[in-house]
C-alpha positions as CSV (number, residue, x, y, z in Angstrom):
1,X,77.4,-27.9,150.6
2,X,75.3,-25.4,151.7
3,X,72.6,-26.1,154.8
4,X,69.0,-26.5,154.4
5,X,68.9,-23.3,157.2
6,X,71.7,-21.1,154.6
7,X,69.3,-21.7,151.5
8,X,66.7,-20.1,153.6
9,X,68.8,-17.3,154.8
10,X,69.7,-16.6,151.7
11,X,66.5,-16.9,150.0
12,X,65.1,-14.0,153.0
13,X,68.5,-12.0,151.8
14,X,67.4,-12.2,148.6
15,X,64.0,-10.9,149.2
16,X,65.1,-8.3,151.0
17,X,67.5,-6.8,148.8
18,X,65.7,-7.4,145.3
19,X,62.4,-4.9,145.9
20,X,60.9,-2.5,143.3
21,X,61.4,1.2,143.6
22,X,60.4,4.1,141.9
23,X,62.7,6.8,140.6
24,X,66.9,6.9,142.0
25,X,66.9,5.6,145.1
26,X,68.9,8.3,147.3
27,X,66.8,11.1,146.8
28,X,63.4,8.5,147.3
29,X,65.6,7.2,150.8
30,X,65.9,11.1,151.7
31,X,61.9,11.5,151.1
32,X,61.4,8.4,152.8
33,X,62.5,9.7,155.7
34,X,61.0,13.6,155.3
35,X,57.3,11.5,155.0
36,X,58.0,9.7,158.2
37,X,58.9,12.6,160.2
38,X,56.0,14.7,158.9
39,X,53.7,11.6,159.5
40,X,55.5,11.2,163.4
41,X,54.3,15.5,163.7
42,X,50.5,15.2,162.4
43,X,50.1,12.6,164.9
44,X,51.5,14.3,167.4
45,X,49.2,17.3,166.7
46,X,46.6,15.5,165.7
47,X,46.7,17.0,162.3
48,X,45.1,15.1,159.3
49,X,47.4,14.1,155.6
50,X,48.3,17.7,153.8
51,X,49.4,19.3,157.1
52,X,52.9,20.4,156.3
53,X,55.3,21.4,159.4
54,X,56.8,25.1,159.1
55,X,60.4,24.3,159.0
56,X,62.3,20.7,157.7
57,X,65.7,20.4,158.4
58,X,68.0,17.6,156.9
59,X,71.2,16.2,157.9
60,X,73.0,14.2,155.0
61,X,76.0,12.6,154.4
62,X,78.1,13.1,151.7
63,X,77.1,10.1,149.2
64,X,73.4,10.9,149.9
65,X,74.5,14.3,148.6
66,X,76.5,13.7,145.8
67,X,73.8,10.9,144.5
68,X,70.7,12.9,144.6
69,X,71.5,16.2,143.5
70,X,71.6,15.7,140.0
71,X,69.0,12.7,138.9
72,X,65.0,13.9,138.2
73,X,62.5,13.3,140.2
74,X,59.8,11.3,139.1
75,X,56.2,12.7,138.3
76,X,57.8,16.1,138.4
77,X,57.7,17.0,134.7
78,X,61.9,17.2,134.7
79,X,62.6,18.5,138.2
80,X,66.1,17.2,139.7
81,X,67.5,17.3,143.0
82,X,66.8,17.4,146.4
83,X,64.6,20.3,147.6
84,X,61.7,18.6,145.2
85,X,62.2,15.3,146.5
86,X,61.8,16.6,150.2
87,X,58.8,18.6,149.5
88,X,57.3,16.0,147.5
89,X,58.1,13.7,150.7
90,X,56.1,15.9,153.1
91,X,53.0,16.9,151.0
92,X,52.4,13.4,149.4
93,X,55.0,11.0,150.3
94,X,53.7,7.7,152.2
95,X,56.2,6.0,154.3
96,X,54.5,2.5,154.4
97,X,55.5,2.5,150.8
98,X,59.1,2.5,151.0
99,X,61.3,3.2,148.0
100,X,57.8,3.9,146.1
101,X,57.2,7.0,148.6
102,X,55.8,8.7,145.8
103,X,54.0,6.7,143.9
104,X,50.8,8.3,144.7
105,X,51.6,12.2,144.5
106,X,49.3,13.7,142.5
107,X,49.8,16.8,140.3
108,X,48.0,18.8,143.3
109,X,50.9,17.7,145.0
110,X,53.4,19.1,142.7
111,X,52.1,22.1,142.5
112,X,51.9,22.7,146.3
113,X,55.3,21.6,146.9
114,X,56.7,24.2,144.0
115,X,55.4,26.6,146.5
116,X,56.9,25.3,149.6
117,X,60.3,25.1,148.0
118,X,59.6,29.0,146.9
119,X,58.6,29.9,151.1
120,X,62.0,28.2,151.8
121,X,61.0,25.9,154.4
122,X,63.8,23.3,153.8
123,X,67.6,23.4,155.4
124,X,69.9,21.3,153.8
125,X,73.4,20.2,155.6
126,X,75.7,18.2,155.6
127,X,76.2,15.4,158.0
128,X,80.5,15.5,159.4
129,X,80.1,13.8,163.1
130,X,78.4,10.2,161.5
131,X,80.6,8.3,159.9
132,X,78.1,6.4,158.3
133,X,78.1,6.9,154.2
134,X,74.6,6.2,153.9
135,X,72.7,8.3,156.9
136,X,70.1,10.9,156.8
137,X,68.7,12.7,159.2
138,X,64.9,14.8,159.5
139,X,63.8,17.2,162.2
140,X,60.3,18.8,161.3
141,X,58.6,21.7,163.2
142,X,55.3,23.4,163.6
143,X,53.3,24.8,166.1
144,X,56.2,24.3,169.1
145,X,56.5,20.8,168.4
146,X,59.1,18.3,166.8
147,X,59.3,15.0,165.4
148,X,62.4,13.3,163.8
149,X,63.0,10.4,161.7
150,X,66.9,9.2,160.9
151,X,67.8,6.4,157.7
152,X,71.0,4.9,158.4
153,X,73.0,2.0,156.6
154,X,70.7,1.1,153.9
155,X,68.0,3.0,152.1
156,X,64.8,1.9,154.5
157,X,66.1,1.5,157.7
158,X,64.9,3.6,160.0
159,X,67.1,3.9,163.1
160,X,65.3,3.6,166.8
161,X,62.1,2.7,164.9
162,X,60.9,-1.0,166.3
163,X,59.9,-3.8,165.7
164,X,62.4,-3.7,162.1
165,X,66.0,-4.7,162.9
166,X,68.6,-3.4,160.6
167,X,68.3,-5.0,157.5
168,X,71.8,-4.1,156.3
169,X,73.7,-6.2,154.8
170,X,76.9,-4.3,154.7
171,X,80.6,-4.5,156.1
172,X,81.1,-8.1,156.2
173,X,78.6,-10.6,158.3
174,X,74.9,-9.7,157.5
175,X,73.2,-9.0,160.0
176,X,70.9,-11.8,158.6
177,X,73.4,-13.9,159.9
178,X,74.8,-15.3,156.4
179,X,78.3,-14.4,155.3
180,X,78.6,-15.1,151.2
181,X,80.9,-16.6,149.1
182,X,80.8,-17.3,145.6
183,X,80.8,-20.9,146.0
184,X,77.5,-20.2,148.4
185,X,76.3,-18.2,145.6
186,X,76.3,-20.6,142.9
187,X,75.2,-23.5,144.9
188,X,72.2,-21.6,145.6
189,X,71.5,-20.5,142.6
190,X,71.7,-23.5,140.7
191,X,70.2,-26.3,143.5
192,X,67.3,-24.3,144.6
193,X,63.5,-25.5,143.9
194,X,63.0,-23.6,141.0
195,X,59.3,-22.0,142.2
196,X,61.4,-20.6,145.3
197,X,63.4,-18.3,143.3
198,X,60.5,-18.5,140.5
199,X,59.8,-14.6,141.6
200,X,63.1,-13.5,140.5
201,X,60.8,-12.9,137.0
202,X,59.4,-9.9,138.5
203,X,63.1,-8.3,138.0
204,X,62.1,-9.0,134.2
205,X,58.7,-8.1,133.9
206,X,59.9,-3.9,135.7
207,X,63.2,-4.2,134.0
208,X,61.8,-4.9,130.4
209,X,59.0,-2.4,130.8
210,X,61.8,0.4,132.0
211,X,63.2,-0.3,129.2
212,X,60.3,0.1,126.4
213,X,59.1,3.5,128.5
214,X,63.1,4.3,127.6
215,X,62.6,3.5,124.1
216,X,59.2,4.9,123.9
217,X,60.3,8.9,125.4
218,X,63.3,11.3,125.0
219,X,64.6,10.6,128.3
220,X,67.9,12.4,129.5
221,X,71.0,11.7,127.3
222,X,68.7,8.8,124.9
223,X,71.8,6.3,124.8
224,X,69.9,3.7,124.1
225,X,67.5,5.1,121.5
226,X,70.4,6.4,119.8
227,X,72.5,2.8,119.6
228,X,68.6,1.6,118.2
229,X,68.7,4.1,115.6
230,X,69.7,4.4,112.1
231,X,73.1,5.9,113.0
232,X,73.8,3.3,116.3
233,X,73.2,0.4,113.9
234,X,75.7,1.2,111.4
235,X,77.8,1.4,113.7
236,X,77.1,-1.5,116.5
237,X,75.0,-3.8,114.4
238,X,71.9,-5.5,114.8
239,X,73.6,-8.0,116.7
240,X,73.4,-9.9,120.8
241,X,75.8,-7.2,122.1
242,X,74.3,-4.2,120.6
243,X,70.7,-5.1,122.2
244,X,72.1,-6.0,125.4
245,X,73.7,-2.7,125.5
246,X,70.8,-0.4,124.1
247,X,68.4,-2.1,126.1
248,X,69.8,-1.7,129.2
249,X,71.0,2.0,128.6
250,X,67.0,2.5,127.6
251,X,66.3,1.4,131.0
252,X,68.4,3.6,132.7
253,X,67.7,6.6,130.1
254,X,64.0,6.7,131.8
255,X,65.2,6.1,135.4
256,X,68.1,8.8,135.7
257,X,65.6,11.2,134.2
258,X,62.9,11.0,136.0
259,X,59.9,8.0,134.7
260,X,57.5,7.7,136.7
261,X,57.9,3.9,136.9
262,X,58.6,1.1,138.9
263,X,62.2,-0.7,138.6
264,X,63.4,-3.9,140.3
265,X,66.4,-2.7,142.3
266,X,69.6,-4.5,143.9
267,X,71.0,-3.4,147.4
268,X,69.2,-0.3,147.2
269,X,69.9,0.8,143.8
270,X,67.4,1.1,140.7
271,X,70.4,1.2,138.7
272,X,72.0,-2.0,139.3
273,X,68.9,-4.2,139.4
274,X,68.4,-3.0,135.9
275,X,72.4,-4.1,135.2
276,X,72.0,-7.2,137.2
277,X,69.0,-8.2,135.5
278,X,68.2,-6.7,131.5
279,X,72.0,-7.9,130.0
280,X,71.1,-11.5,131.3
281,X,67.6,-11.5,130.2
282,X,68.3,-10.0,126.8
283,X,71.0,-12.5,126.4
284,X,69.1,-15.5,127.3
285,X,66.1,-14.6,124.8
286,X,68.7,-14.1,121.4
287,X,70.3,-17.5,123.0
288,X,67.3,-19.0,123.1
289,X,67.9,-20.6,126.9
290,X,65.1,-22.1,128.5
291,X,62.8,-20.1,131.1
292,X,64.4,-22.6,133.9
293,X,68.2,-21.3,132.8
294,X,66.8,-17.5,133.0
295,X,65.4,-17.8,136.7
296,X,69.2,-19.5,137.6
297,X,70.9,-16.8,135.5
298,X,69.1,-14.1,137.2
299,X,69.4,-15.6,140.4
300,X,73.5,-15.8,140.2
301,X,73.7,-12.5,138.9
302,X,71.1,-10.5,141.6
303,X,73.1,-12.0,144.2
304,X,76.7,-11.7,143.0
305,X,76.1,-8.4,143.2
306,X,74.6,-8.8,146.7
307,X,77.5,-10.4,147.8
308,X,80.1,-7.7,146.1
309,X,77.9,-5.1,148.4
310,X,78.2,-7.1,151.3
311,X,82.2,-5.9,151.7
312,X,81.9,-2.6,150.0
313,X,79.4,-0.7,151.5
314,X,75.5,0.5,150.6
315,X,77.4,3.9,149.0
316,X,81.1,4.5,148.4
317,X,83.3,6.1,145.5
318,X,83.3,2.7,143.3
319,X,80.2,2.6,140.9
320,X,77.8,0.3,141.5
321,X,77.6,-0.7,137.4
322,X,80.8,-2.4,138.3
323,X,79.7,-4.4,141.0
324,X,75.9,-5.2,138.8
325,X,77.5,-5.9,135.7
326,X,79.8,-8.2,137.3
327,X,76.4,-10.2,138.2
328,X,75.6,-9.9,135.0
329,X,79.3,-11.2,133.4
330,X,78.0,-14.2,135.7
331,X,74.8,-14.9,134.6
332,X,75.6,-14.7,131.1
333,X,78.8,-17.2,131.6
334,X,76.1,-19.7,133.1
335,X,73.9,-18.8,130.3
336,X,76.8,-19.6,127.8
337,X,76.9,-23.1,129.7
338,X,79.8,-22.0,132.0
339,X,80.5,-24.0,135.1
340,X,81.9,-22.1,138.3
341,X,85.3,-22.3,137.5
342,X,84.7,-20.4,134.3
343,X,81.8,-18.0,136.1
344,X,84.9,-17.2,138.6
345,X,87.0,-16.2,135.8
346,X,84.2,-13.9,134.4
347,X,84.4,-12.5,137.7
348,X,88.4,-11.7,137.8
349,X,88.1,-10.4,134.2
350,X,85.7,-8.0,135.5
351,X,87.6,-6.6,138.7
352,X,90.6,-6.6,136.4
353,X,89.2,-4.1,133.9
354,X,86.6,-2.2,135.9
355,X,88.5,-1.2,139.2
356,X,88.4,2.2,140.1
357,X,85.3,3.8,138.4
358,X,84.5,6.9,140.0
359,X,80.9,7.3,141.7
360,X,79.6,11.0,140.6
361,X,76.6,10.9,141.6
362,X,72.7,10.1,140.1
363,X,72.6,11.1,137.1
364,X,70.8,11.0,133.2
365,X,74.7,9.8,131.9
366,X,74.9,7.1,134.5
367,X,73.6,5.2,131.3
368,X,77.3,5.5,129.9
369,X,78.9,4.2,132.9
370,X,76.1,1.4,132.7
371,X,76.9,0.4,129.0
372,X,80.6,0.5,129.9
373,X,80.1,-2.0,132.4
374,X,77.9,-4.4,130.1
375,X,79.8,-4.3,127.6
376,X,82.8,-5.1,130.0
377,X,80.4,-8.1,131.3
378,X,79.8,-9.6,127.7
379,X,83.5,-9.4,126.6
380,X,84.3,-11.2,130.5
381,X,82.2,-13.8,130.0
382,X,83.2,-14.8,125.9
383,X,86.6,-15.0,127.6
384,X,85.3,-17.1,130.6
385,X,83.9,-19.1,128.7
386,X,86.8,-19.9,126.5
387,X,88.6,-20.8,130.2
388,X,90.8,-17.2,129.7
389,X,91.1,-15.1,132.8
390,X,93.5,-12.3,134.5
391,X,96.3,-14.2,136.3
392,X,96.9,-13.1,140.0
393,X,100.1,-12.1,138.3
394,X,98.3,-9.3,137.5
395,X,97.6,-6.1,139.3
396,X,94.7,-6.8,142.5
397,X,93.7,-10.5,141.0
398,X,94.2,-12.9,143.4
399,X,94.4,-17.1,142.7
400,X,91.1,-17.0,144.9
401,X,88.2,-15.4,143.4
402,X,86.8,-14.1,146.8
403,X,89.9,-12.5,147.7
404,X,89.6,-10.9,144.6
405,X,86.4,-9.4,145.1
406,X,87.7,-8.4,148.6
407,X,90.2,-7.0,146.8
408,X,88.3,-4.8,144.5
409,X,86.0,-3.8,147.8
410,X,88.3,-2.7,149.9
411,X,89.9,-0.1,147.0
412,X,86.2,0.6,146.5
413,X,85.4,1.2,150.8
414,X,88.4,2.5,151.6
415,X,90.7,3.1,149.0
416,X,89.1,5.5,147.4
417,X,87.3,7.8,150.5
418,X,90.1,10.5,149.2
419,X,88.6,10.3,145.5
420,X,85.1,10.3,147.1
421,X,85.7,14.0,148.9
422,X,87.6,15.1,145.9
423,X,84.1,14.4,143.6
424,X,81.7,15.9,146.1
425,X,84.2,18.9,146.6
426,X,84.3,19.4,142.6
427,X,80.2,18.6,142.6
428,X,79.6,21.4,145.0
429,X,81.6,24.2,143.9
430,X,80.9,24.4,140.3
């Protein structure tokens, strides 16, 4: 049984990792910071908003890198990587806002930071000395003066900035002071007052409206307009699994190329709130569950994948669709009727099959990686629920399903840091 004082923790934890954000969240985290150093220098020179500092100069580790140099930018008209993002971030970008740093640049805006990119006013490096795999660092300059701003272990925490203590959640016990399990999970999701968890709907309302912008525009690689079409239905069907996966890549579609629109994320990713939430939502409306059995369903899978992160890490080589659509594999077993001994073998068929998915980077054909792992989550869960699962006779399963996820986050943390240099050597010298 979990305490009266856990249910709250984890409800906070919840809250704090389940937050709307507008376009992919690396290259949003790398503004975020550029807008709060540019804000820390007109202060300093008592400068007024559109004041823009001579010189900016980032340090970035390697997964910032590799995950923001090749998704769009959103209000930008198509424009991908980094030097947007960063000018963006200094003309328009508004800290207080967070992962929506942009959300009120303006085509003024646009147009002014196509011309700072074109003076060359932004140094990119990379960051060697932190070992941190989510840390970004700003210096800004004008007139003889200086101001910094650094973002390290998750995508809004600002390091040395007070009175916010460090809301990551990663690398064993939270710094919120709850360590997860599965068991914790469940419980939680499935005992709580239903009006405390009530605004897990909000995940819904972004996700579902991603989704119809998807459907609506030509956006990047159109994965999901293409399994809606003619062609995609002849060959999927009009069935539960073909919606759950062409809704969720239409989600995605808009995202990784750019939509100007909000998205519910998880641990600091757009992407895998959209996989934690639109498989279980589309699910539960061609199911028929009630609105009670959504909110749960959400619930378990939002912070499964919460928990994963907790042991693997805010960025690593693993791709986070394998760690969301395990959430999801979860909330559809409970939507199936699963109990937890069936929604822990969803989870074991899931590390069994999805291990070792490579991270490369933000980008528009993310949606394939994301369809991969839904499809994975539906097929886990008709097993689940059917009481099949991967023995621990079998490659990383263990008996214990949190051992198991340990298992799969320690290949994902450390296993793979070779594989991870590997990618962002190959990403930088094509």
């Amino acid at each position: 049984m979990i305490t009266n004082e856990e249910k709250q923790e984890i409800l906070n934890l919840l809250h704090k990792q389940v937050v709307p954000a507008i376009g992919c969240t690396e290259p949003m985290a790398v503004a975020l910071c550029v807008a709060k150093a540019v804000e820390k220098l007109r202060n300093q020179l008592g400068k007024k908003p559109g004041y823009l500092p001579e010189k900016i100069t980032l340090s970035l580790s390697a997964n910032i890198l590799k995950n923001a140099m090749g998704v769009g930018i959103p209000g930008t008209g198509g424009m991908i990587g980094l030097p947007i993002a960063i000018a963006l971030g200094a003309v328009g970008g508004k800290s207080c806002l967070e992962l929506e740093v942009l959300r009120d640049c303006t085509d003024e805006d646009l147009a002014v930071s196509k011309q700072y990119i074109k003076e060359k006013h932004i140094v990119i490096n990379l960051e060697e000395n932190d070992p941190d795999k989510l840390y970004i660092h700003t210096t800004v300059e004008a007139e003889g003066k200086s101001a910094e701003a650094t973002i390290k272990g998750s995508h809004t925490h600002f390091v040395g900035e007070s009175p916010s203590p460090a809301p990551s959640l990663y690398g064993g016990e939270s710094k919120e002071g709850i360590s997860l399990s599965l068991s914790k999970v469940y419980e939680f999701a499935t005992t709580m007052p239903l009006d405390d968890i009530r605004f897990i709907l909000e995940a819904k309302r972004l996700n579902e409206a991603a989704a119809q912008e998807g459907l609506r525009e030509n956006y990047g690689h159109q994965l999901g307009k293409t399994m809606c079409s003619p062609l995609g239905r002849g060959i999927m069907g009009d069935n539960i699994f073909a919606k759950v996966l062409s809704v969720t890549s239409c989600a995605c579609d808009a995202r990784m190329a750019g939509a100007k629109i909000p998205v519910m994320s998880n641990s600091g990713s757009g992407n895998q709130g959209i996989c934690a939430t639109m498989p279980v939502v589309v699910f539960a409306r061609e199911n028929h569950n009630t609105e009670e059995e959504l909110i749960r369903a959400l619930t378990l899978s939002h912070l499964t994948a919460i928990y994963i992160k907790q042991s693997l890490g805010a960025l690593s080589a693993l791709c986070g669709c394998v760690v969301a659509s395990t959430g999801s594999s979860v909330g559809i077993t409970y939507l199936m009727g699963g109990n937890f001994e069936q929604i822990s073998f969803s989870v074991k068929n899931m590390i069994a099959n999805l291990t070792g998915m490579i991270c490369d980077g933000a980008k528009p054909s993310c949606a394939l990686k994301l369809t991969t792992g839904v499809s994975t989550a539906v097929m886990s869960a008709m097993l689940a629920i059917q009481n099949k699962n991967v023995t621990s006779a079998e490659g990383i399963i263990d008996d214990d399903v949190d051992r198991s996820i340990h298992n799969l986050t320690s290949i994902g943390s450390k296993g793979m840091d070779e594989t991870d240099r590997f990618v962002l050597d190959i990403m930088t010298h094509k």
